[in-house]
C-alpha positions, -999 to 999 in steps of 0.1 A, spaced: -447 -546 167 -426 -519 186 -435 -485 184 -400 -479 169 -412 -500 138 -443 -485 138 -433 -452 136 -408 -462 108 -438 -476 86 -461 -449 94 -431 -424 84 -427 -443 46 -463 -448 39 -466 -411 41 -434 -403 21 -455 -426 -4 -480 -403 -4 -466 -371 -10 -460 -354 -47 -432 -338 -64 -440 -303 -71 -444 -301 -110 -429 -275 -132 -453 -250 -147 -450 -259 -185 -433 -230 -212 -461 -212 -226 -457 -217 -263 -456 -188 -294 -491 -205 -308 -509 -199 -277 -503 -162 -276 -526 -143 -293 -515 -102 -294 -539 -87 -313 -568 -92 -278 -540 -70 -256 -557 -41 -240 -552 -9 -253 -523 5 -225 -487 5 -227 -469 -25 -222 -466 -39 -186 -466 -68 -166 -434 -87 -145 -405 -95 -156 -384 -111 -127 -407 -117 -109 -411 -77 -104 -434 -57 -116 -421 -41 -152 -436 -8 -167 -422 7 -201 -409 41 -197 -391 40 -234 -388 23 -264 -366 25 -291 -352 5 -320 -318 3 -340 -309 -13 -370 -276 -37 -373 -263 -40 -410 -230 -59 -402 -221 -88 -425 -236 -116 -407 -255 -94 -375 -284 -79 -397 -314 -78 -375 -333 -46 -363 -334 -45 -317 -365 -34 -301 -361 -24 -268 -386 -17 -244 -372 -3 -210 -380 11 -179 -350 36 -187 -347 64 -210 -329 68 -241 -295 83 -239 -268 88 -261 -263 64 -293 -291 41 -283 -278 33 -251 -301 34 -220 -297 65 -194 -299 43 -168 -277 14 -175 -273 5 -136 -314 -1 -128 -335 2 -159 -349 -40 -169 -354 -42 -207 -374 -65 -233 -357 -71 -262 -376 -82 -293 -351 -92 -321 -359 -98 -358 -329 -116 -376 -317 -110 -408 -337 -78 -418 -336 -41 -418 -367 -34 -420 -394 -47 -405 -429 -58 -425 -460 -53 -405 -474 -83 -396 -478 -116 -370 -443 -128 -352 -439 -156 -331 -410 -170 -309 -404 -199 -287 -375 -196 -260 -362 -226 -270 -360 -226 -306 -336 -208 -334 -361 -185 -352 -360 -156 -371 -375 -136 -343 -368 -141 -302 -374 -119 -271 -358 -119 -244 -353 -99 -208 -326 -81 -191 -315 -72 -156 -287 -56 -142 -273 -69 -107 -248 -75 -84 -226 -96 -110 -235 -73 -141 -264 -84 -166 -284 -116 -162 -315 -124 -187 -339 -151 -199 -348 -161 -231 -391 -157 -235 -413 -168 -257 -434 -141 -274 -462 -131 -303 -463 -94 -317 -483 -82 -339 -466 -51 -361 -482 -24 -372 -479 -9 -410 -452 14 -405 -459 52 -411 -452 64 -447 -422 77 -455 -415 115 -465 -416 124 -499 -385 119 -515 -369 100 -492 -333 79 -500 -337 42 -509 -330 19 -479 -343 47 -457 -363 29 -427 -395 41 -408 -392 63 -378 -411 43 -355 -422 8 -351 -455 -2 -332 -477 -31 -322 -492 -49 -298 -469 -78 -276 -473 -108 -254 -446 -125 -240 -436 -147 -206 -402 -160 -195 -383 -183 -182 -407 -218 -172 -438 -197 -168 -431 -183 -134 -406 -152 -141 -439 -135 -152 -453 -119 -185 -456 -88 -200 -486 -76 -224 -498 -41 -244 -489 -15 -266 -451 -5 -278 -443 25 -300 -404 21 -309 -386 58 -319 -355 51 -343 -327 54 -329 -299 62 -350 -257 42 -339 -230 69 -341 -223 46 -376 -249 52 -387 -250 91 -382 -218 92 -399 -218 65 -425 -230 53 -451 -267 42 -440 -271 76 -424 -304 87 -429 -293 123 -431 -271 137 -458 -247 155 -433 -245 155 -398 -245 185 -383 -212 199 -360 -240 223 -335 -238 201 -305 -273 206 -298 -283 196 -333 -262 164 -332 -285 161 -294 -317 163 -307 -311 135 -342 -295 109 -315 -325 112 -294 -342 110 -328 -364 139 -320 -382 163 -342 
């Protein structure tokens, strides 16, 4: 046999030999367990970067056909009408319940590939704007805090809290884990219409600073 041919067969017997590399499965919802996270502030990667919450905040969408209540967790800071301070760098977690405006305390779980009533998901801002990935996530909410005395009906809890697991993309853009406490965060519609939760809104600038940032 010439080496020629050798070399050929000793070349495909070792192509026979060698193995695909195989996709790390999707972590699924039912595996995630939120209520053993350690007791710090949500962190983890998201990315594959390293992701720390700075802020969270939640807002409440009442539009025929868009009810849900947004949880954002972000490495930015709240700014004016629940949009992020730092729109050009700050990642976010989003955690979306559907078709509520208030949400029940309780166990929520969401797969990246289904339709459910509750989905996470991550954002990044880049070179060609925002790019995200769907994630599949468990949290466990907290019993909101009572409401004042007297309060008007449909009024909704000033912060929302729990404990979160979730991961990303095929289980290699990383996962995020711990504690979240969500302030409310009140849209310009709501400051002004009908679902405000304050009977006027006030014309001091300042004032009208210190509800957006929904601040004592």
């Amino acid at each position: 046999m010439s080496l020629l041919r050798v070399s050929v067969v000793l070349l495909a017997l070792a192509g026979c030999g060698k193995s695909e590399p195989v996709p790390v499965p999707s972590v699924r919802a039912a595996d995630l367990d939120p209520a053993s996270v350690t007791e710090t502030d949500v962190s983890g990667v998201v990315g594959t970067q390293r992701f720390t919450v700075r802020d969270a905040w939640y807002r409440v969408e009442r539009r025929e056909g868009r009810r849900r209540v947004d949880v954002i967790l972000s490495e930015g800071e709240l700014g004016r009408l629940c949009k992020d301070a730092d729109v050009t760098h700050a990642r976010h977690v989003w955690l979306r319940f559907s078709g509520v405006d208030t949400v029940a305390p309780g166990t929520y779980r969401g797969n990246s590939d289904g339709d459910e009533d509750f989905s996470a998901h991550y954002e990044v801002h880049g070179e060609e704007g925002w790019t995200g990935r769907g994630g599949t996530a468990a949290v466990l909410v907290d019993a909101p805090p009572a409401l004042p005395e007297g309060a008007a009906p449909g009024t909704t809890a000033e912060v929302i809290s729990g404990k979160l697991r979730a991961c990303f993309g095929p289980g290699t853009e990383g996962c995020v884990a711990g504690l979240f406490r969500a302030r409310r965060c009140l849209t310009e519609a709501e400051l002004e219409g009908p679902f405000s939760n304050k009977p006027t809104f006030p014309d001091d600038p300042a004032e009208r600073a210190r509800i957006q940032k929904g601040r004592p």
